[in-house]
N, C-alpha and C positions, 0 to 999 in steps of 0.2 A: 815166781817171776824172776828171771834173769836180770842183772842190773849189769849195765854197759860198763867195763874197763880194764884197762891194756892188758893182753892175755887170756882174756875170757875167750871163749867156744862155745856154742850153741846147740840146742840139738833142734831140728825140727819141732815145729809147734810153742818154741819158747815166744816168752812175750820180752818185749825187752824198753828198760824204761832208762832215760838219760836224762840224769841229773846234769851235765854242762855240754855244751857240742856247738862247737865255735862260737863259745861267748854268744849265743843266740838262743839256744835253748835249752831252759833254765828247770827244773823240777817239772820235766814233762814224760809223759807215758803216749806212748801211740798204743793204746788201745780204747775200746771201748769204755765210756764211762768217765773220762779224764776229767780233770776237776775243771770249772770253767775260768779257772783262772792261769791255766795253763799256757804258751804261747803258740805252741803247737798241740794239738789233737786228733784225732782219728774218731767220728762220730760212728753212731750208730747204721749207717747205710752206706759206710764206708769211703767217705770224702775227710782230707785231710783239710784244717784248718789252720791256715798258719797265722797267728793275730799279733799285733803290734809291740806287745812285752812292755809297754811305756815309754817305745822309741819314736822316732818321730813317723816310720814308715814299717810295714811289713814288707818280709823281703826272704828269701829260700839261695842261702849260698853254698855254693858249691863250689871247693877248689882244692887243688892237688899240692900236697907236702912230701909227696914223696918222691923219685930218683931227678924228677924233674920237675920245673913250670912251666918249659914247652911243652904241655901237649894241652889237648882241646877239653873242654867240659861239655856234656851231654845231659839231656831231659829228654828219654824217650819213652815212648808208648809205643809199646809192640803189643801184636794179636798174633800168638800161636808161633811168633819168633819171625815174625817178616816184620819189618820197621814202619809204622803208619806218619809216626811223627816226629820231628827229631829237630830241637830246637840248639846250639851249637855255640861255642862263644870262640876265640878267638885261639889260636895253637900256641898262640905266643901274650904271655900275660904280658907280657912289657909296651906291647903294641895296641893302641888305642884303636889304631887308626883300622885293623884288620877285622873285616866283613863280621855281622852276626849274620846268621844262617837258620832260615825258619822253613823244614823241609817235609813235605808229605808225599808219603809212598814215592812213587818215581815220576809224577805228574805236577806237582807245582814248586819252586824254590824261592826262596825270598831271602836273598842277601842285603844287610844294609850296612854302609858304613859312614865316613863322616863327611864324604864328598856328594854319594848315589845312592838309588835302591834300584836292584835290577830284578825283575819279576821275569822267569823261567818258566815255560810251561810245552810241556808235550803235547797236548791239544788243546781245546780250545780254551782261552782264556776268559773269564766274566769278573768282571771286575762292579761289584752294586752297592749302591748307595743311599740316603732317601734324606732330602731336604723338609724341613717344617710343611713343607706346601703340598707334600707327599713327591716330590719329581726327584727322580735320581740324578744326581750330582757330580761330576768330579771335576775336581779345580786345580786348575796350572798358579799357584800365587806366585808371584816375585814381591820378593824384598826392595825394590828401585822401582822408580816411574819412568827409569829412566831405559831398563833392562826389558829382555823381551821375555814370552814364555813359549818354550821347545816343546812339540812334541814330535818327534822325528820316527824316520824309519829306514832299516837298513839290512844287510844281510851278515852271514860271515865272513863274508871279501870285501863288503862293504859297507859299515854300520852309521854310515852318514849320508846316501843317496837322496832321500826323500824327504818333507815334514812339512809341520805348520806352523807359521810361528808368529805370535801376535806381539807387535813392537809397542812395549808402554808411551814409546816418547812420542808416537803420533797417533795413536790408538787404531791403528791397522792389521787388518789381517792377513797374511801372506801365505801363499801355496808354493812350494817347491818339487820337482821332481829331478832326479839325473844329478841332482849337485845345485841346482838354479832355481830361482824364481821365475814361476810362470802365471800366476794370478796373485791379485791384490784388492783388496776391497780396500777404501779408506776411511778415516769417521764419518765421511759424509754418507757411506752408501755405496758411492762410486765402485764400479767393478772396471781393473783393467787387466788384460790379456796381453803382456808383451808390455803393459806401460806400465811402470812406477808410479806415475802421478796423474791418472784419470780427469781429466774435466766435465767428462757425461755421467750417463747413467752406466752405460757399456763403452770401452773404450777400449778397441781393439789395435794392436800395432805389429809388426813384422819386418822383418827385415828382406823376407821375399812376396811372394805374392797375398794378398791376405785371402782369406775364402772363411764362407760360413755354408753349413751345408746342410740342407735340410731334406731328407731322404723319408718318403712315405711309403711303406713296404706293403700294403694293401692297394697299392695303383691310383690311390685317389693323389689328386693336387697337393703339392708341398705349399704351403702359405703362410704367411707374415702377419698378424692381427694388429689392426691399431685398436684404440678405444673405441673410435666412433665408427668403426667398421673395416671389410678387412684392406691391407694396401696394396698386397702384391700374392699373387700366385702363380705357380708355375709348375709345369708337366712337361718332365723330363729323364731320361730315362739313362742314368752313369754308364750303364752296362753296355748299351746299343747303340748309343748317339741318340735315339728318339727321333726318325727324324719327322714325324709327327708334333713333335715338341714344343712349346710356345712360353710366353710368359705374359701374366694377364695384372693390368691392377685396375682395381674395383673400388666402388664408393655405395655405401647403402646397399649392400651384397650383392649390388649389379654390376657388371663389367662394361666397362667405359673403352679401358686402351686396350692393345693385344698386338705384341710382336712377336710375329708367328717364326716357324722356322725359317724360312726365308731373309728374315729380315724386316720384312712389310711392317708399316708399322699401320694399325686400324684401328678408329677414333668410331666410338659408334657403333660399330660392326664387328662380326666374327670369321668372314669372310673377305677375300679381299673381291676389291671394288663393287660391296652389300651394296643395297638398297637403304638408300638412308642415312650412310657412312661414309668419311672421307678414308680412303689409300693413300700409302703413300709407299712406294714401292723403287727403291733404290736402285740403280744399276740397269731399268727395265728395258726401256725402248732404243735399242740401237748404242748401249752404253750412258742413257739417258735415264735420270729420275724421273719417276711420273705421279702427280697430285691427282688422285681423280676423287671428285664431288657425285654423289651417285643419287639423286631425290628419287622420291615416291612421285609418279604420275601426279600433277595437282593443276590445276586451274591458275595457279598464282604464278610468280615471278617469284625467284629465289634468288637472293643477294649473299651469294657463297665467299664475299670475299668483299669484306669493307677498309677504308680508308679514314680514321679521323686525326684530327687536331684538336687538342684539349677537350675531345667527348664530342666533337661535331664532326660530321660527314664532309669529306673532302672528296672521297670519290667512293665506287665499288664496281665488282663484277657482279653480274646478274644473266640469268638465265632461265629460260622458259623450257617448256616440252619441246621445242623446236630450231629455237635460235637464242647466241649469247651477245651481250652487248656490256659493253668499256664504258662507265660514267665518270665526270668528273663534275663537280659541286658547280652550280650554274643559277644559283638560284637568284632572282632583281634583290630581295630582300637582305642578299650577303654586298649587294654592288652601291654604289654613289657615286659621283660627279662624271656622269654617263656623256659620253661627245660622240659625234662622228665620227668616223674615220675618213681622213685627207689621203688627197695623193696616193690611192690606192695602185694606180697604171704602174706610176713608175716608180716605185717601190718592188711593184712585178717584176719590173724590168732590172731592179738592181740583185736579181735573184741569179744564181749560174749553178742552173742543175748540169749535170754531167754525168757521161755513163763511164763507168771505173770498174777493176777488177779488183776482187777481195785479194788480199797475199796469202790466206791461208789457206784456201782450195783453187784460187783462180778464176770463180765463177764473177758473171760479169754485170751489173742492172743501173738502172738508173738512180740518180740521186743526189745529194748535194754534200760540198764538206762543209761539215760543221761549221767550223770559225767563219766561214766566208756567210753563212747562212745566218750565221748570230747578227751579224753586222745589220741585218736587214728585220729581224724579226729575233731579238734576244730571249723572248719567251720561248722560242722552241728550242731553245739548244741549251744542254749542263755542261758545267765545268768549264775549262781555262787552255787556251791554246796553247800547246805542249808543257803542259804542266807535269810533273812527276811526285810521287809519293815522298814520304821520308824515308824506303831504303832506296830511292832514285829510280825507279820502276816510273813506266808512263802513266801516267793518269787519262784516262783517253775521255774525249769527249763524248757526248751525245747527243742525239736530237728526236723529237716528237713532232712528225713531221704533218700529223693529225692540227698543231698550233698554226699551220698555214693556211688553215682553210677559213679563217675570216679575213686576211689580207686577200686569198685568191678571190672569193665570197665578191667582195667589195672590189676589188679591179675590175673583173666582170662585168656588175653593176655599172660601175664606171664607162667600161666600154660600153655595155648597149644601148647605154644613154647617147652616148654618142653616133653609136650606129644609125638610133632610132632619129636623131637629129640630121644625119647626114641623109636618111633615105624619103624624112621630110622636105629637104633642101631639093634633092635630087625629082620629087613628085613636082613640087612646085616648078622646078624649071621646065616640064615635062610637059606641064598642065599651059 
């Protein structure tokens, strides 16, 4: 057996045993059989053991005495002289600060030093782990509650475009793309889209138009689900305009509303002016909106249109298979301190219908003006002679000229009372 020092030469197949080798290893043999109290050994199936010597720590140093301390130290493992593993320490011993280098074959790199660790890889990378609970793990820690944790993404032009980053000082999670934040969750839950500080559940914001878009590529209905059932659907079509298209919202998976492409909007119905269903169809008649009420055939009276005050009936429209009629609330049991009516003649008489022409087409009819007709009968007439709004716009009167027909009612009266007295008068002188 060959014994290690300065000036020896070997031949192939020598064994070779070192007695000192940087003050670390002490009366050892790398061969088989080595005593076990050796600090390094070479067992029987050929793993080297490098063990503690009575130091505080084992440890395998490797370092250059000779033309220089710039240069690198290596630990490699080759197969057949192509490089599998090549673990690397710094080029320059003086420098703490300069990367270790933990490298296999041409597919993964791992440099670390006292700032980062940058993980290199030519395809795919897997990075695994496994928590007490058996679930794989990896964790962003920061040292501060007050710091966030990065994990970003970038390119070689640009290695800060993208990331994620959860802010310990409000426990949030933030989405970025292009350089910017563009979602955020908060610790509440909150998700905001464009906002910073969410008050919903989803809370969306923009500085142009906002849009949510919900595209069904099998042709069925795009829809919106509440809990209790769904609230909106809608068939429409990006490509074509659709113009079949509609938009419907439903309660108890039945559809209630539907504004179809047109505009129309239908209560009830799927059709406009259904059987059953009210229309209600914008812009129709002559430039004119139109309500239409459309029942089933029935024996009853339909009151398509009611009036109340605090839950009581004040008036309503109704309508039969035939004819419609205008109510207003009439009933003794709503009335009290019931009288006559006086003077009915000449109150007729203080009346001045007059035929007049509208100013906006010209056309011409009979009728009365308001203020003059208040004077005489205040229930039929609204509002205030020339009264104007607060931007100074007319406030124009009105009247219900249907409230005239108990003063007419009763002058009549009045009059054939008298007729019938005068054509008494007139018999008796006759007679």
């Amino acid at each position: 057996m060959a014994i290690l020092s300065k000036g020896n030469t070997f031949a192939t197949g020598d064994q070779v045993t070192a007695l000192k080798l940087n003050n670390l290893v002490d009366n050892s043999t790398f061969a088989s059989g080595a005593v076990d109290d050796s600090t390094t050994q070479l067992d029987g199936s050929g793993r080297i053991i490098v063990k503690d010597g009575g130091i505080t720590s084992a440890k395998l140093n490797l370092s250059a005495t000779g033309q220089s301390q710039n240069i690198a130290r290596f630990i490699a493992v080759q197969d057949s002289g192509n490089r599998t593993l090549n673990i690397r320490t710094p080029a320059d011993s003086s420098d703490n600060n300069s990367p270790f280098e933990l490298q296999t074959g041409n597919a993964i790199k791992l440099m670390v030093d006292s700032s980062s660790m940058e993980l290199n890889s030519n395809g795919t990378a897997k990075i695994r782990g496994q928590a007490s609970d058996g679930d794989s793990v990896l964790q962003l820690i920061s040292t501060s509650a007050s710091d966030s944790s990065k994990l970003g993404f970038g390119d070689d032009s640009d290695s800060d475009t993208g990331g994620i980053i959860y802010s310990h000082s409000d426990n949030s999670m933030r989405f970025a793309t292009n350089t910017s934040e563009r979602v955020r969750i908060d610790s509440s839950g909150n998700v905001g889209i464009g906002k910073t500080n969410p008050g919903t559940a989803i809370h969306i914001e923009n500085t142009s138009e906002n849009q949510i878009t919900l595209v069904n590529t099998s042709g069925d209905f795009s829809r919106i689900r509440g809990e209790r059932g769904l609230v909106l659907a809608a068939d429409y079509d990006l490509n074509s305009g659709a113009a079949q298209s509609f938009m419907a919202f439903e309660t108890d998976n039945v559809e209630r509303v539907r504004i179809d492409s047109s505009g129309n909007v239908l209560i009830g119905t799927t059709t406009v002016d259904g059987t059953g269903g009210a229309s209600f169809r914008p812009n129709f008649d002559d430039g004119a909106a139109r309500l239409t009420f459309n029942r089933a055939n029935t024996t009853n009276n339909s009151a398509v249109l009611k009036f109340q005050n605090n839950g009581s009936d004040v008036g309503e429209i109704v309508h039969s298979n035939t004819a419609t009629s205008y109510g207003t609330s009439s009933d003794y049991r709503l009335k009290e301190d019931i009288l006559e009516m006086q003077d009915s003649i000449s109150r007729v008489q203080a009346l001045k219908p007059v035929n007049f022409a509208w100013k906006i087409d010209g056309s011409r009819v009979d009728g009365f003006l308001a203020h003059e007709a208040q004077e005489v009968v205040p229930e039929a007439v609204t509002g205030t002679k020339d009264a104007v709004d607060e931007d100074g716009q007319p406030d124009y009167q009105g009247i219900d000229q249907s409230k005239l027909v108990p003063l007419l009612t009763k002058a009549l009266q009045e009059a054939l009372t008298k007729i019938e007295s005068l054509e008494a008068r007139v018999a008796a002188l006759e007679s």
